[in-house]
C-alpha positions in Angstrom: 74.3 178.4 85.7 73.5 178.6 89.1 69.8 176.7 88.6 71.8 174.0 86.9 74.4 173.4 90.0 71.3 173.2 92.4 69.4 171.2 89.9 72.7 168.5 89.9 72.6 169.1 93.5 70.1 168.2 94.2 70.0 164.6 92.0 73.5 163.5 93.5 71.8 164.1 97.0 68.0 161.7 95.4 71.0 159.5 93.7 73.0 159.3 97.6 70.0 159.0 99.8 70.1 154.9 99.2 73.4 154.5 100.1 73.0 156.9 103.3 69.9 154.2 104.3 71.8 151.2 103.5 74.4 152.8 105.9 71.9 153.6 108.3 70.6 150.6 108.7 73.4 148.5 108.7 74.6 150.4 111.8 71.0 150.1 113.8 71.3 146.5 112.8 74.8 146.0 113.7 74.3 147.4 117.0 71.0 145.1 117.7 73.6 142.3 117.0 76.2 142.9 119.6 73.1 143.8 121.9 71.7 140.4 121.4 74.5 138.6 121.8 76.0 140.1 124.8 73.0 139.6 126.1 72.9 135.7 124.9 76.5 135.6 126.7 75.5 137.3 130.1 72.6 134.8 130.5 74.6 132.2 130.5 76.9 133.7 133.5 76.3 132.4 137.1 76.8 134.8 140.0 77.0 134.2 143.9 76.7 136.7 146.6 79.4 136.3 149.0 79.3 137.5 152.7 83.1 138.3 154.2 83.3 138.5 158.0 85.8 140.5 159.1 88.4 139.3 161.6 87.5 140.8 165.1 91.0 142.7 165.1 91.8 144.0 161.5 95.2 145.7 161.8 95.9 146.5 158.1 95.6 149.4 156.8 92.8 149.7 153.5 96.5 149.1 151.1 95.4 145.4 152.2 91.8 145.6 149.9 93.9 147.7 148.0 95.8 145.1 147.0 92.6 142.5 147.0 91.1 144.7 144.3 93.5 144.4 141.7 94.5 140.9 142.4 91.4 139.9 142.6 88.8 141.6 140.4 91.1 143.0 137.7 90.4 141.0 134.9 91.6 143.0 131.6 91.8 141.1 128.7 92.4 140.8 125.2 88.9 140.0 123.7 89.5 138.1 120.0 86.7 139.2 117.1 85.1 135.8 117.6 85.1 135.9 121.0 83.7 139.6 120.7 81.6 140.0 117.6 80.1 136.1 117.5 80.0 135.1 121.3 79.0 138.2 122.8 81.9 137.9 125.4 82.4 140.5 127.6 84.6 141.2 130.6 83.0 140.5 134.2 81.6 143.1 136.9 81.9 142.8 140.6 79.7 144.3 143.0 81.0 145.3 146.3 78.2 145.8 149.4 77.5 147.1 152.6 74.2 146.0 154.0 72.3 147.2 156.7 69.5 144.6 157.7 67.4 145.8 160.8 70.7 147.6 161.7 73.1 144.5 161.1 75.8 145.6 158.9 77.7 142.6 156.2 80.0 143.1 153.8 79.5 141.5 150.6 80.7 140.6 147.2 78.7 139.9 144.1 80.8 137.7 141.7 80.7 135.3 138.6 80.6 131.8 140.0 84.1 131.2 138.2 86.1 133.6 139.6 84.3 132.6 143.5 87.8 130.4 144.0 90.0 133.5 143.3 88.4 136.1 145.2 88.2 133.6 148.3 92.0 133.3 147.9 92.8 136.7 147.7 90.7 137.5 150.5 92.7 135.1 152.7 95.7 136.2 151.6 94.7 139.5 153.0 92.8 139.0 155.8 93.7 135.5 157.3 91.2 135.5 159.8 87.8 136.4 158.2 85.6 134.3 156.7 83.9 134.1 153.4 80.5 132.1 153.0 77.9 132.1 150.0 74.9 134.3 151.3 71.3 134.5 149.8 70.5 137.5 147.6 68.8 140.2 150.6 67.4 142.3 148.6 64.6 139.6 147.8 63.2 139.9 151.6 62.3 143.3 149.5 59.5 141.8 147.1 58.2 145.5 145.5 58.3 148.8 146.2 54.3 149.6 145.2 51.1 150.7 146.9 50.1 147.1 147.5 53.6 146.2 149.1 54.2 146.4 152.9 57.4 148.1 152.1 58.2 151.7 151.1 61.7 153.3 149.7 64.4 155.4 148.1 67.3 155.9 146.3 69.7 157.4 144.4 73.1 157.4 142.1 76.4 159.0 142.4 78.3 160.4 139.9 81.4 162.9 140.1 81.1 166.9 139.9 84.3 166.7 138.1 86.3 164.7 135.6 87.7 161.5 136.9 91.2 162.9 136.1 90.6 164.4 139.5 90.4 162.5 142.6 88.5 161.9 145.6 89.9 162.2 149.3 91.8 158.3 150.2 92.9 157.1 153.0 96.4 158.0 151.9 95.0 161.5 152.9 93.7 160.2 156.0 97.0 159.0 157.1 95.9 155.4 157.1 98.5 154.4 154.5 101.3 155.0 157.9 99.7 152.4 159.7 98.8 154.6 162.8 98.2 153.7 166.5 94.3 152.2 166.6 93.2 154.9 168.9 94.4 157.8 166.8 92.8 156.3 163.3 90.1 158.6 161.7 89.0 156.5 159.3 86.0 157.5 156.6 84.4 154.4 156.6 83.4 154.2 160.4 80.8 157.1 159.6 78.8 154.7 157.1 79.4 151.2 159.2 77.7 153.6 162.6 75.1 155.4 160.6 74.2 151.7 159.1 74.0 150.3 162.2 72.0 152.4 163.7 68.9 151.7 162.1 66.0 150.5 163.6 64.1 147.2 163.3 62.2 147.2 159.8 64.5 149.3 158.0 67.4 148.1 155.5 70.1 150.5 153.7 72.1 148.9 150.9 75.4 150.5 149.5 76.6 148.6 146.0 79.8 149.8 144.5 79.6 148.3 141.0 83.0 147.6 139.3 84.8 146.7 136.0 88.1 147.0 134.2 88.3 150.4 132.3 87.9 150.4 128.8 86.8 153.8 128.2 88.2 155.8 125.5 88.0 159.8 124.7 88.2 161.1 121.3 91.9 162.2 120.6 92.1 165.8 119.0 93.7 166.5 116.2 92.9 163.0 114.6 89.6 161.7 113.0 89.6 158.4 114.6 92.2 158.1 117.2 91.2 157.1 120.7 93.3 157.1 123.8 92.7 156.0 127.6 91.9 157.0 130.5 95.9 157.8 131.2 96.4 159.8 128.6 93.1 161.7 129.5 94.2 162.6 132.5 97.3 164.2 131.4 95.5 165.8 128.9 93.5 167.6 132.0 96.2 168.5 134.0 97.8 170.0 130.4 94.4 171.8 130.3 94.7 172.8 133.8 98.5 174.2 133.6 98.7 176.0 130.0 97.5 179.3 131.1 100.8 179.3 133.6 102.9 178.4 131.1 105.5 180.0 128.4 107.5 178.9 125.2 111.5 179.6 125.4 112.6 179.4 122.4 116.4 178.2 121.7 118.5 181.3 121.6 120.6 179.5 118.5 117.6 178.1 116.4 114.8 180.9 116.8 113.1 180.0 113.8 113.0 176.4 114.6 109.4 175.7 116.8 110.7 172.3 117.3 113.4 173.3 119.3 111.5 175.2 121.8 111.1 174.8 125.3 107.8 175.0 127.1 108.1 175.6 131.0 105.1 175.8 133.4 105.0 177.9 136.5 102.5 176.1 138.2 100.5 178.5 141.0 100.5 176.7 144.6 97.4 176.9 144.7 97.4 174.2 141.9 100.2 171.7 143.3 97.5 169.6 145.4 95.1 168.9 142.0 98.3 168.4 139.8 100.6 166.2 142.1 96.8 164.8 143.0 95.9 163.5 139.3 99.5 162.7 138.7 99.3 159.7 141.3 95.9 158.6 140.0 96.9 157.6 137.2 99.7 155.0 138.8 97.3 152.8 140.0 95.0 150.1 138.0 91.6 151.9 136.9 87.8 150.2 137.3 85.2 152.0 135.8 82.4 152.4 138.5 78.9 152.8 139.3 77.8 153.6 142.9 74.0 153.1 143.6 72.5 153.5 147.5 69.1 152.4 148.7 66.9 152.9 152.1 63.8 150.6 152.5 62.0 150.4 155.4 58.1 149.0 155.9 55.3 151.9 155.7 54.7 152.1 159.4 58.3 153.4 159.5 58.5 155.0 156.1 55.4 156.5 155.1 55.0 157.1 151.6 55.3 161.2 150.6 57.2 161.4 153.6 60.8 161.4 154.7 62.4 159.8 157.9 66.1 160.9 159.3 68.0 157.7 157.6 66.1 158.4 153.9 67.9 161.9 154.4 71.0 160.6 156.1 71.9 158.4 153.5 72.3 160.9 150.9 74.8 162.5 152.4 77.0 159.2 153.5 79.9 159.7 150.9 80.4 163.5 152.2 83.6 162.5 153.8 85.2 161.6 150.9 84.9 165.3 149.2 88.3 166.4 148.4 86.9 170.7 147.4 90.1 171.5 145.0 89.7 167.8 143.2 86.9 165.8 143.3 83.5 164.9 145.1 80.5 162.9 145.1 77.0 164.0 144.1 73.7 162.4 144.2 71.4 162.3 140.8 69.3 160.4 139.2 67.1 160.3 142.9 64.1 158.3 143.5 62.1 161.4 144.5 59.6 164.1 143.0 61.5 166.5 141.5 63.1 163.1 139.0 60.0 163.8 136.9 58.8 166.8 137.9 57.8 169.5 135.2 55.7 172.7 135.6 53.5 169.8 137.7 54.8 168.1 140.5 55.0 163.9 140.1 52.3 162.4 142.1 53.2 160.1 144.7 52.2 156.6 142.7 55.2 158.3 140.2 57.9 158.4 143.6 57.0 155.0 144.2 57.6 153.7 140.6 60.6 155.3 140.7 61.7 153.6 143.9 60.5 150.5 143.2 62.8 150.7 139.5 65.5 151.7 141.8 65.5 148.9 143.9 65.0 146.2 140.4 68.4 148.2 139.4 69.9 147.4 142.6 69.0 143.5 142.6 70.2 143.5 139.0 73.6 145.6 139.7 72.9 147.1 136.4 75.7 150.0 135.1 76.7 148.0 132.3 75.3 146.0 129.1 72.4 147.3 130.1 68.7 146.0 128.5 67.5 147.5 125.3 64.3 149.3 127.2 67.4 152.0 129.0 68.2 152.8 125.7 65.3 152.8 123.6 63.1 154.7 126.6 66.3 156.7 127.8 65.9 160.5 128.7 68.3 161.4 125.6 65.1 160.8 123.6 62.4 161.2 125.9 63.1 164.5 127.7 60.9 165.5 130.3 58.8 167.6 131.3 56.8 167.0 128.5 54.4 164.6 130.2 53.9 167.0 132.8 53.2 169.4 130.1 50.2 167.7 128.6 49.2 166.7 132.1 49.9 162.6 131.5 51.8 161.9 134.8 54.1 159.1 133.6 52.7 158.7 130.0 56.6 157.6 129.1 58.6 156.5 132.2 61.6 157.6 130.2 65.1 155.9 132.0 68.1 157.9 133.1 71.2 157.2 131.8 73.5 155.8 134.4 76.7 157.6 135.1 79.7 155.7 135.2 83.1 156.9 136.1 86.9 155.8 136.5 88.7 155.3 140.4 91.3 154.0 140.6 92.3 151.2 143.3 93.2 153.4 146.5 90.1 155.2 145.6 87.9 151.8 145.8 89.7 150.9 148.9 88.7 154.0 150.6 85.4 153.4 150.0 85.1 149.9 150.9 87.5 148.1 153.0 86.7 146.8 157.0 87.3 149.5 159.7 89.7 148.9 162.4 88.6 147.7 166.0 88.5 151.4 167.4 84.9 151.3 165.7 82.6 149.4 168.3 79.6 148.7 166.5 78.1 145.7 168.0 75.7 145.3 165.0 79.0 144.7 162.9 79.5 141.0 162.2 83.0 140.0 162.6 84.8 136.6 163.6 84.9 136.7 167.1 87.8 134.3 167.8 91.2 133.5 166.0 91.4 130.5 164.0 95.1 128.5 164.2 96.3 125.8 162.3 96.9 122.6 165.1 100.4 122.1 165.8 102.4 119.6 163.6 103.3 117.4 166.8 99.5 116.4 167.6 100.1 112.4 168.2 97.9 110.7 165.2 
C-alpha cells in the first residue's frame, strides 16, 4: 500500500515537472522582457547636469528645498499596462550633488531634459536670487581609476542601520525649521560644504544623493498576495515597537465578544522620541534613495594602498545626521580591501577595480533599473570568499547589491539644501550681487 502511494508519487511529480519548466521559464523570460524594454525606454531619455548658485545671502530655512523637492521632483504616476509592459516606461530619477573640484564646492542637479523647465522654476520660486546654468558632466575630468591612469580613488555607499520607519536627525531637530538669528544657526550641512572646501589642489570629492518616487511595497501578513506601502509599514513598526507595553480591556458587558475589546498602550518614555519620531515621517511625501560618495585625487596625492586624511574624512561626513534612538547612516559596500577580502587579503590591482567600478556607478547614478551584469554577477549568487579560497584574486568580480531606502522630504532637505551666510567658505560659489527687475518708469 504504501510502495503504491510513493510509486503514484512519484509519476504525478515526472507527469508535473513540464508544467513546473514551462512556468519556470516563462518567468525568466518575462523578466528578460521588462529588463529589455526598460532598458529600450531609458536610452531614449536625455539628461542635463545643472549647476545652482546660491544667492550670496540665503535666509530661508531648508523647509524652502523642502518644498523644492516635492514640487519639483515628485513625479508619481499612474503607469497604464501599455505604457508599462510594452514601452518600458518608467518613472524618472534625480540626482542631487555636491562637488568638490580642487576645493571649489557646486551644487548640482542631474535631471531628464524634460523636466529641466520645471526644476528651474521651482528653484526660483524658492530661491529668487540664485542661478541655474547647464554644466558639463565633472566626473569625466576623471577618465579611470587603473594603474595606467594618473588618478587614484575611493568610495563607498550608505545604507541605514535601521528600518526607514525610523528617521534620521533634520533640521527640524536642529531648530532650523524656527527661522533662527544667522549667528546662532548650527546647521549640519556647513560641516560637509568646509570639509569640501578644504581640499587641496588635485583632489575632488563628489556627494550624489540619488532620488525617486517610492514605490516600494512589503509583503502584508496574514494574506498570500497583499502588498502595502511604505505608510502602512511604518505603522506596522511602531505596532511592533509598542505591543510588548500594551494590554486588551475587554468590555465589562460583552466579555465574550473579542471584537469589542479595547487595546491600550502604555508607551515607556523612553520610547516617545522613536514613536512621535516615525509618526511624523510618514506625513511627508517619500523618495526612495541611494546615497553614493567618492574621493579622487592624482597619485602624487593619493598613493595607491595608502590612505590620505580626506579618503578617511569622507566616510564619516553624514555623522551629524545620526539620530542614536532612530536612525543613522552607515557606510558599506566600500571601495577598499576588506570588499573582497577572504582568508587572503585582495591585492591592490583588486582596490583599484573596485574604485574605478565605483566611480562608472557614480557617472552613471545607477540605484535603479540597473544593467543585467548587477544581477546576473550579483553577490546573492556569487558569494565571496570563494575566489580567495582557491587563490584566483578576482576570478568573478561579483557586484553588490545596492541598498536603497525611503526619506522622506525634510529628511532630503537636511541633507542637501544651501547653508546660510554664517558659513564663510570662500571656495563656495554663490551669486555675489542681487539681481532686480528695472523699474516700470524707465523712459523707453
Amino acid at each position: 500500500m504504501v510502495d503504491s502511494l510513493i510509486y503514484s508519487l512519484y509519476k504525478l511529480f515526472i507527469g508535473l515537472l513540464p508544467l513546473f519548466g514551462v512556468i519556470i521559464l516563462g518567468r525568466i523570460a518575462w523578466l528578460v522582457w521588462i529588463h529589455y524594454i526598460q532598458q529600450d525606454f531609458i536610452s531614449g531619455i536625455d539628461f542635463v547636469l545643472l549647476e545652482i548658485i546660491p544667492p550670496r545671502d540665503v535666509l530661508r530655512s531648508p523647509k524652502a528645498m523642502e518644498l523644492f523637492l516635492s514640487n519639483a521632483l515628485y513625479h508619481w504616476s499612474m503607469k497604464g499596462g501599455k505604457e508599462e509592459y510594452w514601452q518600458g516606461a518608467v518613472w524618472f530619477w534625480f540626482s542631487l550633488e555636491i562637488a568638490s573640484i580642487d576645493g571649489q564646492v557646486h551644487f548640482y542637479i542631474r535631471t531628464p531634459t524634460r523636466i529641466r523647465g520645471l526644476i528651474e522654476t521651482q528653484m526660483y520660486a524658492q530661491y529668487p536670487q540664485s542661478q541655474v546654468k547647464e554644466a558639463e558632466d565633472y566626473t569625466l575630468a576623471v577618465p579611470e581609476i587603473s594603474p595606467d591612469s594618473a588618478w587614484n580613488g575611493w568610495g563607498c555607499e550608505f545604507r541605514l542601520t535601521r528600518p526607514e520607519a525610523y528617521p534620521i536627525k533634520t533640521y527640524v531637530d536642529f531648530g532650523l525649521d524656527k527661522d533662527p538669528d544667522e549667528e546662532l544657526k548650527v546647521d549640519p550641512i556647513s560641516s560637509v560644504v568646509e570639509f569640501f572646501g578644504s581640499l587641496q589642489k588635485g583632489e575632488q570629492a563628489w556627494v550624489q544623493i540619488v532620488v525617486t518616487p517610492t514605490k516600494k511595497t512589503w509583503h502584508t501578513k496574514g494574506t498570500w498576495f497583499g502588498r502595502h506601502d511604505w505608510v502602512q509599514e511604518s505603522k506596522q513598526v511602531i505596532i511592533d515597537l509598542v505591543k510588548p507595553y500594551g494590554r486588551i480591556n475587554p468590555d465589562p458587558f460583552h466579555k465574550q465578544d473579542q471584537s469589542r475589546a479595547q487595546r491600550e498602550f502604555r508607551t515607556p518614555t523612553f520610547l516617545d522620541n522613536a514613536v512621535k519620531a516615525m509618526s511624523a515621517k510618514t506625513a511627508k511625501l517619500g523618495f526612495e534613495t541611494g546615497i553614493r560618495v567618492m574621493y579622487v585625487a592624482k597619485k602624487e596625492i593619493h598613493k595607491p594602498g595608502t590612505r590620505t586624511n580626506a579618503s578617511r574624512d569622507i566616510r564619516l561626513m553624514f555623522r551629524q545626521y545620526a539620530r542614536p534612538d532612530c536612525n543613522e547612516l552607515y557606510r558599506f559596500n566600500s571601495a577598499q580591501g576588506d570588499f573582497y577580502s577572504g582568508y587572503f587579503p585582495a591585492s591592490k590591482e583588486t582596490v583599484m577595480m573596485l574604485a574605478n567600478r565605483m566611480l562608472h556607478e557614480y557617472r552613471e547614478r545607477s540605484f535603479f533599473h540597473l544593467p543585467l551584469r548587477h544581477h546576473i554577477f550579483s553577490q546573492h549568487y556569487w558569494a565571496w570568499p570563494f575566489p580567495g579560497i582557491i587563490g584566483f584574486d578576482g576570478l568573478i568580480n561579483a557586484y553588490a547589491h545596492h541598498k536603497t531606502f525611503v526619506l522622506n522630504t525634510e529628511e532630503l532637505a537636511t541633507l542637501w539644501h544651501f547653508p546660510g551666510q554664517i558659513l564663510k567658505v570662500p571656495t563656495l560659489t554663490r551669486i555675489e550681487s542681487k539681481e532686480a527687475s528695472p523699474p516700470p518708469n524707465l523712459p523707453i
